[in-house]
Structure formats: C-alpha cells, structure tokens
C-alpha positions in Angstrom: -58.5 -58.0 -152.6 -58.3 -61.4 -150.4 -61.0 -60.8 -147.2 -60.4 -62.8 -144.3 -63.2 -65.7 -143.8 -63.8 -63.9 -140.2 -64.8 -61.0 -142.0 -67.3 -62.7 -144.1 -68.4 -64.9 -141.1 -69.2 -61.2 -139.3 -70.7 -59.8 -142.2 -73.5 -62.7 -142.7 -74.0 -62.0 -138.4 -74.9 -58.4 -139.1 -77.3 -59.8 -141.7 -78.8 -61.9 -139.8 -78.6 -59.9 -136.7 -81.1 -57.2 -138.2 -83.2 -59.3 -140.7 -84.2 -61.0 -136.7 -84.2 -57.8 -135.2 -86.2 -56.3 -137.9 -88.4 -59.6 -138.1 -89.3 -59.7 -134.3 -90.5 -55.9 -133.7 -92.6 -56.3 -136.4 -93.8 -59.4 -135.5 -94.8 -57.8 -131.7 -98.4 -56.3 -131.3 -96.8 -53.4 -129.3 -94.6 -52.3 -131.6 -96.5 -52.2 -135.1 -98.6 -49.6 -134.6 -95.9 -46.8 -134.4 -93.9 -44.7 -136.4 -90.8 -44.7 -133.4 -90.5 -48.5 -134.0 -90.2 -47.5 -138.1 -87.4 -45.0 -137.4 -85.7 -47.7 -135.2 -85.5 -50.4 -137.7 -84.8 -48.3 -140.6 -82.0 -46.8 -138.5 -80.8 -50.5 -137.6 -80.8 -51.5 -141.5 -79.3 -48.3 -142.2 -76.2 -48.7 -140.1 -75.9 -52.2 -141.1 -76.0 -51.1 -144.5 -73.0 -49.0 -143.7 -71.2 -51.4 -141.7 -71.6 -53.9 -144.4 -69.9 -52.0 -146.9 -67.8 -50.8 -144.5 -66.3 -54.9 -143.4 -67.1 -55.5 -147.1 -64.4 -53.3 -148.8 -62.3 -53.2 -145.5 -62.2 -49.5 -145.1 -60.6 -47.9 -142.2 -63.9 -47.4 -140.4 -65.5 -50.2 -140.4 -64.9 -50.9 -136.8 -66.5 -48.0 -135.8 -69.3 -48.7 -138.2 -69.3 -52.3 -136.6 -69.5 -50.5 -132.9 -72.4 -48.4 -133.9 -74.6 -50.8 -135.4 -73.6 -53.4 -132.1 -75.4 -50.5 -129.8 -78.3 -50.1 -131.7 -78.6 -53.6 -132.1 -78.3 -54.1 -128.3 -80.9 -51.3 -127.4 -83.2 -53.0 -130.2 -82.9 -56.3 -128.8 -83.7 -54.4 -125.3 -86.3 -52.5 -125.9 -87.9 -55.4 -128.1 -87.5 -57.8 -125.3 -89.4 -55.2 -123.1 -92.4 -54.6 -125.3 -92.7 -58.4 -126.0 -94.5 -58.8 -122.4 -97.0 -56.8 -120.1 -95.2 -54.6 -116.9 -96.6 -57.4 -114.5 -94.3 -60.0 -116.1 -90.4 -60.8 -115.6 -88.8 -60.1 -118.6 -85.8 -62.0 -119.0 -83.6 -59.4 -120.3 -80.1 -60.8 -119.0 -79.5 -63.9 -120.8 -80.1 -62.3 -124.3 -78.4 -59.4 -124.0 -75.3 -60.6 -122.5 -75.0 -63.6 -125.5 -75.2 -60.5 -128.0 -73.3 -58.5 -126.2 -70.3 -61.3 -125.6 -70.9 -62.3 -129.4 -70.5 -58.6 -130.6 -67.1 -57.7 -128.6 -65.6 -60.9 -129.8 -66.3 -59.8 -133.1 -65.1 -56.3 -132.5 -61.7 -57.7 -131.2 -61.2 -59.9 -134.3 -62.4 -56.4 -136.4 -60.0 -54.5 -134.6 -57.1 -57.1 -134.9 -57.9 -57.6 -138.9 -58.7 -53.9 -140.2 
C-alpha cells in the first residue's frame, strides 16, 4: 500500500514530538523524582505508539489516535513548561503552546482529509 508523503512527514512529528517531550521532563529537576511524571511519559509513548501504527497502516482510527496523543502532548508540553520555573517567575506558556497546538490541527486536517 502507497502512504501519502504527509503521512510519513506526520509520523516522524509524533516521533520527534515525544522523544522532546520525553527528553525535557526528564531532563527537569522537578519532574525526576516522581512516579506521576513516569506514568505521563509512558502514557505519551504509549499513545504515540498507537497512533503510529495507527497513520502507519492507515487504519480507520488513526485520526482519533492522532487527536489523543495531540492532548496529551499539549498538557505535557504545559505542565512541563510549568515545572521548568519557580511560582515567582512568568512562565511563557503562550507562545509554545499555540505553535503545537496550530502545528497539530494542521496535521489533523490533512489526517482527516487523507484517512
């Protein structure tokens, strides 16, 4: 089966999406020490694993599996923007997660379009 170039250009953003996700709440002081920060990347590299397979083999839920990763991936990128500083700091939350956020639906329209 002939997949779309889009789909494999999505594909490697997923995988790179998490492996940075994954990378940078390990990396932060505040979020090594526990087991909730475990859970949440395991759950991240577990729905990407889905959603791989899922855009992979084009099945028919793939954009769902897509959507669900997206919204963990945003609340990761939140919550590991807000740990990354003390409360007296701004935390530059906006810029971030609008760029994911913008880059994720335009994927999701292509997904929806393609599969």
């Amino acid at each position: 089966m002939q997949r779309p170039i889009g789909v494999t250009l999505i594909v490697l953003l997923l995988v790179a999406a998490t492996v940075f996700l994954a990378a940078r709440s390990t990396a932060i002081p505040a979020l090594r020490g526990g087991h909730k920060a475990f859970a949440a990347v395991a759950l991240l590299a577990l729905l990407a694993l889905v959603a791989t397979h899922a855009l992979w083999a084009q099945r028919p839920y793939a954009l769902l599996a897509f959507t669900a990763w997206a919204l963990c991936a945003m609340a990761g990128l939140a919550l590991s923007r807000m740990a990354a500083r003390s409360g007296a700091h701004h935390v530059s939350l906006f810029g971030p997660i609008v760029e994911a956020g913008l880059a994720y639906v335009a994927a999701a329209l292509y997904l929806r379009r393609i599969v």
